[in-house]
OpenMM code with the backbone's topology and positions (N, CA, C; nanometers):
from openmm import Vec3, app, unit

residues = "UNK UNK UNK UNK UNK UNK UNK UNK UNK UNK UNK UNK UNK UNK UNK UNK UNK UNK UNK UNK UNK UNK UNK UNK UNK UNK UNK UNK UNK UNK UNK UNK UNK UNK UNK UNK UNK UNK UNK UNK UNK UNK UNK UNK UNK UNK UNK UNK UNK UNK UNK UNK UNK UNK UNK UNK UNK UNK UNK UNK UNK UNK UNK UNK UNK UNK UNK UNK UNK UNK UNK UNK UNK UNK UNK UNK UNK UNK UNK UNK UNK UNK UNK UNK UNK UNK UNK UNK UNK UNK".split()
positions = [
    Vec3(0.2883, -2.0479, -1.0516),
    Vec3(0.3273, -2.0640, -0.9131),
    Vec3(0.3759, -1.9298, -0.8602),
    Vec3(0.3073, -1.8759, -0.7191),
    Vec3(0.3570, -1.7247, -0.6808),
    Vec3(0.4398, -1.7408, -0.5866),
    Vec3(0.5512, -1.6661, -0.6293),
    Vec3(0.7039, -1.6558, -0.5144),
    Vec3(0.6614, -1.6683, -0.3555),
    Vec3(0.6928, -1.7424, -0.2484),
    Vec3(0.6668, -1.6746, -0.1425),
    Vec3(0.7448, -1.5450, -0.0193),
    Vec3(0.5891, -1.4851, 0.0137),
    Vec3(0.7000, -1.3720, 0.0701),
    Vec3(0.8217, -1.3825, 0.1059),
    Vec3(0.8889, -1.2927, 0.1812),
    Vec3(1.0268, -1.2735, 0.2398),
    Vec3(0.9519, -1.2218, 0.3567),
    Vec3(0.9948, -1.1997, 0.4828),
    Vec3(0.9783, -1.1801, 0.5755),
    Vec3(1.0819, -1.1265, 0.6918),
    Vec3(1.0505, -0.9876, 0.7180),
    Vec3(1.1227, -0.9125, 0.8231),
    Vec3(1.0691, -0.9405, 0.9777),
    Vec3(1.1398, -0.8950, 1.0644),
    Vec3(1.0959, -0.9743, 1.1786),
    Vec3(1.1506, -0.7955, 1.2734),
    Vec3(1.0729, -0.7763, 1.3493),
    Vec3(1.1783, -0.7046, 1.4806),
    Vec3(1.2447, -0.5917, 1.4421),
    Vec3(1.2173, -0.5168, 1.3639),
    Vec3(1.3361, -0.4164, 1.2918),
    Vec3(1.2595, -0.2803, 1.3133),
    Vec3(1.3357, -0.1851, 1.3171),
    Vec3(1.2945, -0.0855, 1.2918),
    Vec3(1.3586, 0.0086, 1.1647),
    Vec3(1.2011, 0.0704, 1.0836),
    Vec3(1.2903, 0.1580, 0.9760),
    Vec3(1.2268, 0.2745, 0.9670),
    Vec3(1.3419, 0.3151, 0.9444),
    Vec3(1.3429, 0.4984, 0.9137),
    Vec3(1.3287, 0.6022, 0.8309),
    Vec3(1.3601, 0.4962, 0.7022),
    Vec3(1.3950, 0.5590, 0.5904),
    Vec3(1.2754, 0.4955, 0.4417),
    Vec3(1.3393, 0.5067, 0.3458),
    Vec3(1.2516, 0.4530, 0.1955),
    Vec3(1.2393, 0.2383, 0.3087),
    Vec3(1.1481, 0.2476, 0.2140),
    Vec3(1.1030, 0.0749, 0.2795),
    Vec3(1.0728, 0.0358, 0.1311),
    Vec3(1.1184, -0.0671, 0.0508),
    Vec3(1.0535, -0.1086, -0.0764),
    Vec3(0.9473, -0.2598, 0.0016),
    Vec3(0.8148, -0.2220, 0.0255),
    Vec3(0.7168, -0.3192, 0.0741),
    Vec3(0.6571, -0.4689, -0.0478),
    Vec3(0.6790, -0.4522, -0.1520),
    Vec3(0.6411, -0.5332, -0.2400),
    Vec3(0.6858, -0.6962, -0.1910),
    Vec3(0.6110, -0.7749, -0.2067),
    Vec3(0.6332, -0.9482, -0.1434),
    Vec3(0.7252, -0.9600, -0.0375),
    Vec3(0.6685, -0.8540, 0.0490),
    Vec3(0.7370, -0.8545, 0.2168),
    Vec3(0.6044, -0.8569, 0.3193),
    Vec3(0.6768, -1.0094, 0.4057),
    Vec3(0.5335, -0.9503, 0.5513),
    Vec3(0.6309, -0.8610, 0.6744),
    Vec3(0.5676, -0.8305, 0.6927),
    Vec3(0.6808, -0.7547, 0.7914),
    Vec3(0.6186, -0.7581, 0.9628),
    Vec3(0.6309, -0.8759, 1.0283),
    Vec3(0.6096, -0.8894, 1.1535),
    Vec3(0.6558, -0.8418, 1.3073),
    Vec3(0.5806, -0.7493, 1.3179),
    Vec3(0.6366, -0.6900, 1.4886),
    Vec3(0.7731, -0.5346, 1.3973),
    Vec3(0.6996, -0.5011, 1.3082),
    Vec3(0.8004, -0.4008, 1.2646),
    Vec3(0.7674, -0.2313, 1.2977),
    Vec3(0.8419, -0.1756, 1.3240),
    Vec3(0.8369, 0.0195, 1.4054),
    Vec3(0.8316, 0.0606, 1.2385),
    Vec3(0.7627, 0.1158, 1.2030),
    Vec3(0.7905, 0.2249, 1.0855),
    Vec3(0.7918, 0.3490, 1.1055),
    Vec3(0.8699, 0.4101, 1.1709),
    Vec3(0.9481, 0.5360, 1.2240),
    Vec3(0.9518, 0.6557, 1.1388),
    Vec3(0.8518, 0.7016, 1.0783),
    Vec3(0.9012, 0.8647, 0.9363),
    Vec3(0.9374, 0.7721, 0.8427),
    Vec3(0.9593, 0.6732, 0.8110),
    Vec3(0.9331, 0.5662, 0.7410),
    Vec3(0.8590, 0.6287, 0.5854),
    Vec3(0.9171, 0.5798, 0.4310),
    Vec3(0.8672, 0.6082, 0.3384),
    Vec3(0.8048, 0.4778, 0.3175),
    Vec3(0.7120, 0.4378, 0.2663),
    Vec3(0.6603, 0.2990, 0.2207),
    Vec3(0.6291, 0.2718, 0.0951),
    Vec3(0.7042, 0.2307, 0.0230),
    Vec3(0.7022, 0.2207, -0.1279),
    Vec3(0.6394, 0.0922, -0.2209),
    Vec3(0.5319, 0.0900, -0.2653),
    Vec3(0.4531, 0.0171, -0.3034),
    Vec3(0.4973, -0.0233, -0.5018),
    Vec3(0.5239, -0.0716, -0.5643),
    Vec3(0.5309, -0.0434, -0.6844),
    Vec3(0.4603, -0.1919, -0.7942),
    Vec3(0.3544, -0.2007, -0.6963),
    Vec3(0.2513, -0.3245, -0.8290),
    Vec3(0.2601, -0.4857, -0.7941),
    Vec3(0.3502, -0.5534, -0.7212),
    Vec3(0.4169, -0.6663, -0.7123),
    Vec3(0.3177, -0.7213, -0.6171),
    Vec3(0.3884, -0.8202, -0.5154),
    Vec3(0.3186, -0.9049, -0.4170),
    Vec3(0.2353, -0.7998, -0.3609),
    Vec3(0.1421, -0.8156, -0.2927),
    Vec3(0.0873, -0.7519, -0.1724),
    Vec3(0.1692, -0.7925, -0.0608),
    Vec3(0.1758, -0.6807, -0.0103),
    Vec3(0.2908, -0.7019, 0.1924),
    Vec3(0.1681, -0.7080, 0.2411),
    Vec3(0.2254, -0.8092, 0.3941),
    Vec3(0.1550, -0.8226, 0.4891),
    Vec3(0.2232, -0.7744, 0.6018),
    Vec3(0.0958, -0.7187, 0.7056),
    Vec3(0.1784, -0.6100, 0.8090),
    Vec3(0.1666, -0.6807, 0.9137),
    Vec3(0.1650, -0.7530, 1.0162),
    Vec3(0.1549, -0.8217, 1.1394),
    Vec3(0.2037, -0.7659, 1.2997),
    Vec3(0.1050, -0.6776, 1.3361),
    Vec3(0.1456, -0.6337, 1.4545),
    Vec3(0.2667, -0.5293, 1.4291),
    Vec3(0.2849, -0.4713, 1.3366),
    Vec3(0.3321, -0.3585, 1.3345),
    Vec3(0.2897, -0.2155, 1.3976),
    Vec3(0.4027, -0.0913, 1.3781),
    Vec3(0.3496, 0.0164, 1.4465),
    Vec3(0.4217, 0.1201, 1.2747),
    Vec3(0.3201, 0.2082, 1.3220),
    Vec3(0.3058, 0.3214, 1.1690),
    Vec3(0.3288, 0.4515, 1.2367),
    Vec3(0.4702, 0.5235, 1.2448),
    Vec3(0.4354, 0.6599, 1.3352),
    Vec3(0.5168, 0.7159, 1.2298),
    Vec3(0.4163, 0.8322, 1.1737),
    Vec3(0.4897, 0.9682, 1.0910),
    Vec3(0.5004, 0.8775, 0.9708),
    Vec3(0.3935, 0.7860, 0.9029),
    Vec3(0.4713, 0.7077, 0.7710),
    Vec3(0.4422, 0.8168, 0.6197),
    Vec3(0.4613, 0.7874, 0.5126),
    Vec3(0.3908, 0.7949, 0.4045),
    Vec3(0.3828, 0.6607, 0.3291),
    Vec3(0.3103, 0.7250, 0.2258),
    Vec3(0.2941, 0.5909, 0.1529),
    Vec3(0.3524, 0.6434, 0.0227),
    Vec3(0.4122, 0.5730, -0.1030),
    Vec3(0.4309, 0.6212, -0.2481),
    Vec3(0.4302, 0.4807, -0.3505),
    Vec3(0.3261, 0.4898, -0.4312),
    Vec3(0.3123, 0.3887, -0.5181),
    Vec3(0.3810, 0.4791, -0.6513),
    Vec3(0.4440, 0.3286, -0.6808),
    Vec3(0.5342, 0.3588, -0.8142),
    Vec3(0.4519, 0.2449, -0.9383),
    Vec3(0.5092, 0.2588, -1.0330),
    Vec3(0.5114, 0.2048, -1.1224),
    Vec3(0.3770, 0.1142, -1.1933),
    Vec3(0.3115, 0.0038, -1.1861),
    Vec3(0.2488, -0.0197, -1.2200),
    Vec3(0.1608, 0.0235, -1.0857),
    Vec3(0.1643, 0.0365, -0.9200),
    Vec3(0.1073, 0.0441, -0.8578),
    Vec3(0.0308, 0.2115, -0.8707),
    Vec3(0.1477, 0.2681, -0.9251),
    Vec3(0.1259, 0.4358, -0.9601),
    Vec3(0.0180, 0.4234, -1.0396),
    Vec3(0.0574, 0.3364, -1.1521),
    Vec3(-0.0432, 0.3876, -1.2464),
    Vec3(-0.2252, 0.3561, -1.2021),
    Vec3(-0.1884, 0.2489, -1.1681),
    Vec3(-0.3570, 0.2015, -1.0737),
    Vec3(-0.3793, 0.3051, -0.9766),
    Vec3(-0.3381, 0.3698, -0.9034),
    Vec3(-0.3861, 0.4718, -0.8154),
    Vec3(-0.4480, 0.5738, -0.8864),
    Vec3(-0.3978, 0.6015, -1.0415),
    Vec3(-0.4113, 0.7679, -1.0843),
    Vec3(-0.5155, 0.7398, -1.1968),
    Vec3(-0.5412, 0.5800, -1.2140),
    Vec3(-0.6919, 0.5239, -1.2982),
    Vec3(-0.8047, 0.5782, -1.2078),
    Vec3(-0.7517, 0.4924, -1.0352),
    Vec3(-0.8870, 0.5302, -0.9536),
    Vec3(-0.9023, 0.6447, -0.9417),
    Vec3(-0.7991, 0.7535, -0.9155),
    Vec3(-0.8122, 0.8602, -0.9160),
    Vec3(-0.9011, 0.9512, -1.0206),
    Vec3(-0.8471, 0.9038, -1.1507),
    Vec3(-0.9073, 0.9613, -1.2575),
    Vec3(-1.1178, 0.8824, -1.2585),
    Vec3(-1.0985, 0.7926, -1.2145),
    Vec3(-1.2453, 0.7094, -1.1767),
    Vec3(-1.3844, 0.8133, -1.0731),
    Vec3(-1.3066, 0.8685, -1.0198),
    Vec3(-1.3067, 0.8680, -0.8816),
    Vec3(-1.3600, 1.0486, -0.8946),
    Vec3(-1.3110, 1.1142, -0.9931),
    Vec3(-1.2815, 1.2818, -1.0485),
    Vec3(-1.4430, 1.2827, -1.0260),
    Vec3(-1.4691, 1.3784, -1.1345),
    Vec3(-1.6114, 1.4622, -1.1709),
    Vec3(-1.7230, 1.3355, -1.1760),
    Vec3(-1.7107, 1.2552, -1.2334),
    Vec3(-1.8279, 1.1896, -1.2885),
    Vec3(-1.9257, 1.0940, -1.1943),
    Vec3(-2.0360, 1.1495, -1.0837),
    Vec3(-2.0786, 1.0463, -0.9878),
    Vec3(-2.0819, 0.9156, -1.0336),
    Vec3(-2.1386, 0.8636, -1.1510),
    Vec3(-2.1620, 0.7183, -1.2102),
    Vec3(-2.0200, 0.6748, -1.1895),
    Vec3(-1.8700, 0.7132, -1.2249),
    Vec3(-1.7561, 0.6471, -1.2279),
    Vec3(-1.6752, 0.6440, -1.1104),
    Vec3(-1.7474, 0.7606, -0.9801),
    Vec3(-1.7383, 0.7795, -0.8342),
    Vec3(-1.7363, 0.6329, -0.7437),
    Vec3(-1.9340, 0.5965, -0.8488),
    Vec3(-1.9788, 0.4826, -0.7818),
    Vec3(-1.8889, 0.4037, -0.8078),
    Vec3(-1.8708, 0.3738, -0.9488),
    Vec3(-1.7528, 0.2762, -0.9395),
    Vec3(-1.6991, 0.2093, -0.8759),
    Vec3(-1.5759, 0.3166, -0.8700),
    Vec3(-1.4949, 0.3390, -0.7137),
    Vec3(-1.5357, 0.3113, -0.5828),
    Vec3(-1.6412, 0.3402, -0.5482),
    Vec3(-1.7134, 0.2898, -0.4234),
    Vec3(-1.7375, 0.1584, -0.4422),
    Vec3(-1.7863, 0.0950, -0.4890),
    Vec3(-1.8596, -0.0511, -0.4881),
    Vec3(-1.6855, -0.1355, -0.5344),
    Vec3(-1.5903, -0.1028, -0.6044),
    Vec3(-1.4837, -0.1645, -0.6379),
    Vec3(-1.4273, -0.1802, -0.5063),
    Vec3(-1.4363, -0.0664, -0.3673),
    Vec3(-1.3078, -0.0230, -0.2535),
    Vec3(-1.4679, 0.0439, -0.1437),
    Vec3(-1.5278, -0.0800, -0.1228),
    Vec3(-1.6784, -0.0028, -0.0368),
    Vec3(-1.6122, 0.0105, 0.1158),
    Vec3(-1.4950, -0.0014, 0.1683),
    Vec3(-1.4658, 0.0342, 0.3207),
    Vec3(-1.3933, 0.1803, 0.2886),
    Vec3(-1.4317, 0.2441, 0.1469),
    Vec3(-1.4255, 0.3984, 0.1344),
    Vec3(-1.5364, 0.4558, 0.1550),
    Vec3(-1.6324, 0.4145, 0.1548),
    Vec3(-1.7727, 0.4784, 0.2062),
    Vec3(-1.8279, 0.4983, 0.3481),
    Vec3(-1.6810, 0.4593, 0.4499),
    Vec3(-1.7376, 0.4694, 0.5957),
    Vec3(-1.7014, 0.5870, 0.5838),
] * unit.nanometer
topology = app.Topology()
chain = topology.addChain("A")
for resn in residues:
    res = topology.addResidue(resn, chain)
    for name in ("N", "CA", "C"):
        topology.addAtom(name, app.Element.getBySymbol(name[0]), res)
């Protein structure tokens, strides 16, 4: 059975954001850090993104730096990557 989200409403943030099993509806992300680290997927709903970053941690880190490493020299493990994430090929 999967937890259900938590949910922010109306807020604005400025600072580190931990996004993991959060929807975050009608939210300003202002210079905003957005911190991802493996957990729920967040849902964004009519939000606004000005000046954000993004930083995946932990198990989310490590999946970024697989695709990454996928993704390096080798066209065959490129494709991969493409056909795994194909709205990277627009």
């Amino acid at each position: 059975m999967s937890t259900p989200l938590r949910e922010i409403a109306d807020q604005t943030f400025f600072d580190r954001v931990e996004v993991d099993g959060t929807v975050f509806r009608q939210v300003v992300f202002d210079g905003a850090e957005l911190v991802f680290s493996g957990g729920p997927a967040p849902g964004f709903d009519r939000c606004r993104f000005l000046d954000v970053t993004f930083t995946f941690e932990g198990a989310a880190g490590e999946t970024v730096a697989f695709i990454r490493a996928l993704s390096g020299g080798n066209d065959s493990l490129r494709q991969v990557v493409l056909d795994l994430l194909p709205e990277l090929a627009r």
